[in-house]
C-alpha positions in Angstrom: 0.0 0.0 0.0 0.7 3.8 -1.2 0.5 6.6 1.1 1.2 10.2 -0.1 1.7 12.7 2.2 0.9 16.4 0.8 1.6 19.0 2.8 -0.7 22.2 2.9 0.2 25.2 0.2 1.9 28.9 1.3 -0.9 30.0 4.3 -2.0 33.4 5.8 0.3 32.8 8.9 3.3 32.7 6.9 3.2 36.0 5.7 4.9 38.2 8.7 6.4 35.4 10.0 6.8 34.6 12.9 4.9 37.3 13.9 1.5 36.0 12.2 2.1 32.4 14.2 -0.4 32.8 16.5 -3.2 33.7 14.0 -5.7 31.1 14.7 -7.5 29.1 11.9 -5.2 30.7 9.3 -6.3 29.8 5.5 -4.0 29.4 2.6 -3.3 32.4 0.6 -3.5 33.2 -2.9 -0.1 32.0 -3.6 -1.1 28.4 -1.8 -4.2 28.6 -3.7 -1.9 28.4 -7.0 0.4 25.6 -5.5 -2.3 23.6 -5.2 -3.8 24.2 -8.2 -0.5 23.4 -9.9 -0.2 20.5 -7.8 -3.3 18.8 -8.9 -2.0 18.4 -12.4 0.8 16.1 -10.9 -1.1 14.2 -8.3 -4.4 12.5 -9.6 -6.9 11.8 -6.7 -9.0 8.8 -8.3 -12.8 8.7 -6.9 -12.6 6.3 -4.2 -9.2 7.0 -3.0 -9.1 7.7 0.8 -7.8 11.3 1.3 -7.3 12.1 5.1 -7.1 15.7 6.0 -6.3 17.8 9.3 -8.7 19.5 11.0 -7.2 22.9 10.1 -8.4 25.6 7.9 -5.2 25.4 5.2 -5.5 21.5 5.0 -9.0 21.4 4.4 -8.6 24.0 1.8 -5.8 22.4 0.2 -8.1 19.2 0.1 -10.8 21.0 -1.4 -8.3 22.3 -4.1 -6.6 18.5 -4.8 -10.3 16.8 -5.0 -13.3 16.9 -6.9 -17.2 17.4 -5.8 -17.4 14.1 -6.8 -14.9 11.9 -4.9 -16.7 10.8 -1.3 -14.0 9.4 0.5 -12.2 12.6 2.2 -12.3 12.1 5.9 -11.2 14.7 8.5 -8.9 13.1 11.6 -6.7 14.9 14.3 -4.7 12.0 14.0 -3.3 13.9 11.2 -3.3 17.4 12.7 -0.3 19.6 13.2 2.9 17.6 15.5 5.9 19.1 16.2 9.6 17.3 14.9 11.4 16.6 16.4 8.5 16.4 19.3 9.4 18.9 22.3 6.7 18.5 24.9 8.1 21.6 26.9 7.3 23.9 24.2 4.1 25.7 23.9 1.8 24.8 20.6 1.0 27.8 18.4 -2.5 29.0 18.0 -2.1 28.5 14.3 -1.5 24.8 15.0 -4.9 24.8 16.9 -7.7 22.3 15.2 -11.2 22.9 14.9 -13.7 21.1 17.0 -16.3 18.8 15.8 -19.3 21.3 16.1 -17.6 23.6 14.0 -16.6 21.0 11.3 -19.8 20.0 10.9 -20.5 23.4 10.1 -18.1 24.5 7.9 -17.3 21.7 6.1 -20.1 19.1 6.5 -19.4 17.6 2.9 -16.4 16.1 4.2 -16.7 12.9 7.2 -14.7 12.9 10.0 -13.0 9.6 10.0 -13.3 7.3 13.6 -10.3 4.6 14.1 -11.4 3.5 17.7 -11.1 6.3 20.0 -12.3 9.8 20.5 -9.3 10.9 19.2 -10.5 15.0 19.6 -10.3 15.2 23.1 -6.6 15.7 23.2 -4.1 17.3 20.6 -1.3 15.1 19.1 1.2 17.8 19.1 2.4 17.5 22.9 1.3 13.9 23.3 3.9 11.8 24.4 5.8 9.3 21.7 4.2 6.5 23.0 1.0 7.3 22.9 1.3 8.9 19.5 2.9 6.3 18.0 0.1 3.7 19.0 -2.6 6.1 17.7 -0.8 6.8 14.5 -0.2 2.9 14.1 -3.6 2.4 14.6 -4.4 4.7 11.6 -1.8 3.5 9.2 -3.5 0.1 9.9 -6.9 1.7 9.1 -5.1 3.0 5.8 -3.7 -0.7 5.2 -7.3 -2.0 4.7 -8.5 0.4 2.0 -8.7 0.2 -1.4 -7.0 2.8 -3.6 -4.4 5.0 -3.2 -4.3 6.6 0.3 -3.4 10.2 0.6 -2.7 12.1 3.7 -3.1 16.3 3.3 -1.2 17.4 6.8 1.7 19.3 8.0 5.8 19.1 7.9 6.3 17.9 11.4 3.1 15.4 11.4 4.5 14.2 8.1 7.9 13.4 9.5 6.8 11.7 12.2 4.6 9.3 10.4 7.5 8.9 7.8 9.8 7.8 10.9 7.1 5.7 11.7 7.0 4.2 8.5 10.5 3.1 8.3 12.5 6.4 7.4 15.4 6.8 9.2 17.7 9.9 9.7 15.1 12.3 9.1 15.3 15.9 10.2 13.7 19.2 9.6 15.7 19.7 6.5 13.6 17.0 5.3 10.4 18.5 5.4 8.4 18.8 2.1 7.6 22.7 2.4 4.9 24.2 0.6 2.6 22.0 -1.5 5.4 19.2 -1.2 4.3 15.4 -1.7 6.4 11.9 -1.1 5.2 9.0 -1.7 5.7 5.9 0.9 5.5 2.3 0.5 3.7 1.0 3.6 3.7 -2.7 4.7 
């Protein structure tokens, strides 16, 4: 099984950095609109393909962008959502890093389902969670992602990204690894 990882395009809390990081729910911006336009004519989404997004504004959009009305199988999971690498619990997440609940998924993007692998995985963030813990919950989706058909693809963040590469056998990885803006790999999962 195929997973790509796509990160999110250029977003609003980028554009003074750092000083627009604690800009909550920030969106992409024109310039990550055209990323992931421009993206979409290398990666082909298939209907039926299981595309899991973060519950963050610029992921969701970027999903929107990548997909077509038609495809049904884009699922919203904070098992996705923003992580830090390499994972520091001491250090204080940023607001922009900060999902949306449930109740305001279902109103902003009720098109979209919120994917369920065993837990009520919303009542705590995965940026600060302990390795252990994250690791077991991220295992526990990358066997959800095992039984589908189709190519899975995973719209998310640099730091989630690396850690779920790590997880996936990567070795050596560091933040000069991450995909930046509208970057995609492609991992073989076992």
């Amino acid at each position: 099984m195929d997973i790509t990882f796509i990160r999110h395009g250029h977003a609003e809390h980028l554009l003074n950095y750092p000083n627009e990081l604690n800009r909550v729910h920030p969106g992409l911006t024109e310039q990550g609109k055209r990323q992931i336009t421009a993206l979409r004519k290398t990666i082909k989404v298939e209907t039926g393909d299981p595309v899991i997004v973060s519950p963050t504004k610029r992921t969701l959009e970027t999903a929107q962008l990548l997909t077509t009305s038609e495809h049904s199988r884009v699922m919203i999971s904070p098992l996705v959502g923003p992580r830090m690498f390499p994972q520091d619990p001491t250090f204080a997440p940023l607001r922009c890093d900060q999902i949306y609940t449930r109740r305001e998924l279902g109103t902003l993007y009720s098109e979209m389902q919120v994917l369920h692998v065993g837990r009520n995985e919303w009542k705590e963030s995965i940026n600060q969670m302990a390795a252990q813990r994250f690791t077991r919950l991220a295992e526990q989706l990358l066997d959800w992602c095992r039984k589908q058909n189709g190519h899975t693809f995973i719209v998310s963040h640099d730091g989630t990204i690396t850690n779920y590469r790590v997880l996936l056998g990567e070795q050596g990885l560091t933040r000069d690894d991450f995909l930046g803006e509208a970057g995609y790999c492609t991992v073989r999962s076992i």
